[in-house]
C-alpha positions as CSV (number, residue, x, y, z in Angstrom):
1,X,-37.7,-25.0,-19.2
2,X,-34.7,-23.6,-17.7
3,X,-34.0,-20.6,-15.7
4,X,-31.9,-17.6,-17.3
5,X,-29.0,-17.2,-15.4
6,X,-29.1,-13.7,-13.8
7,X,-26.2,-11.2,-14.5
8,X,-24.0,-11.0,-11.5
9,X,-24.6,-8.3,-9.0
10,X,-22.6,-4.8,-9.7
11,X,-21.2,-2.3,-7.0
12,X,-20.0,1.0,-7.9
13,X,-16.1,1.3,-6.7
14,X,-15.8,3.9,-4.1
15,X,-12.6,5.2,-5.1
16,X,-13.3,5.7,-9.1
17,X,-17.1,5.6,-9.4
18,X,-17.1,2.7,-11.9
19,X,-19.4,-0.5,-11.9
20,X,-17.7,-3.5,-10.9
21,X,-19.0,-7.1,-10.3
22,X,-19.6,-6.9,-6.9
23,X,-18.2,-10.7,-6.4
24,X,-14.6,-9.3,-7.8
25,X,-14.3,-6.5,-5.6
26,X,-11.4,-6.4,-3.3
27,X,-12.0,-4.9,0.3
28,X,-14.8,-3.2,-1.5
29,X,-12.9,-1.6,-4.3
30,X,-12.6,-2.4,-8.2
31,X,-9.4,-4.8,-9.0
32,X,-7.6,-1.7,-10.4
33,X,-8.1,0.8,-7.6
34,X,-7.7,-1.8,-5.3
35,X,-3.6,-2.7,-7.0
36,X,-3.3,1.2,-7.1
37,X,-3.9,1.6,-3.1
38,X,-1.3,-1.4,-2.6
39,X,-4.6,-3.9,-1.4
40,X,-3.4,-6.8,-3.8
41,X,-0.2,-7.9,-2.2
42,X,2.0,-9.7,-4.8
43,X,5.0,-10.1,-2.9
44,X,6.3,-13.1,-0.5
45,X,6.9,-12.4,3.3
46,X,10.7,-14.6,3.4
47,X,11.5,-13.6,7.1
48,X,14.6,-12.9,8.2
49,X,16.9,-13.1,11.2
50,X,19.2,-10.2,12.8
51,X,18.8,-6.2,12.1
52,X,16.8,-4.7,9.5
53,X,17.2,-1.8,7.6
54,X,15.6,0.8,10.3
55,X,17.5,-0.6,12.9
56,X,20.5,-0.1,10.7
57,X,19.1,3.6,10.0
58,X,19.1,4.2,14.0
59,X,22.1,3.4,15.2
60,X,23.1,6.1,12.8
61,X,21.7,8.4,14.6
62,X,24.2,8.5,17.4
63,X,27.3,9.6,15.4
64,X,28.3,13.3,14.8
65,X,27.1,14.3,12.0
66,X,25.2,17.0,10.0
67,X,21.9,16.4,10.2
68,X,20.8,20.1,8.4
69,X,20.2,22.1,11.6
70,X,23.7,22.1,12.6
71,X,25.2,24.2,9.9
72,X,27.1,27.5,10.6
73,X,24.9,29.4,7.6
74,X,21.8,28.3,9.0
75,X,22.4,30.1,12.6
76,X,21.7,34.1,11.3
């Protein structure tokens, strides 16, 4: 005689509330809330060399320019 094989374990997702097979949970969410909080990462890390684009963004930053708070209507 042969043993049943038992239904794999379920967890309910903490985010939605559904039950989920507890050995196809991600960081302890279902698959679908775990790709809606960005947990599944699907993209490849290339590297780079040189600036990026925040560095780019803060050298900005030095030049005159508007920035909102500088305008001549906003000063009543």
């Amino acid at each position: 005689m042969t043993v049943p094989e038992r239904p794999p374990a379920l967890r309910r997702c903490p985010r939605c509330g559904h039950p989920t097979r507890a050995d196809r949970m991600i960081k302890g969410f279902g698959r679908d809330c775990a790709a809606q909080l960005g947990l599944t990462g699907r993209s490849v890390d290339t590297g780079h060399e040189g600036p990026d684009l925040l560095d780019l963004l803060a050298s900005d930053e030095d030049q005159d320019a508007c920035d909102g708070w500088d305008r001549p209507a906003d000063r009543a």
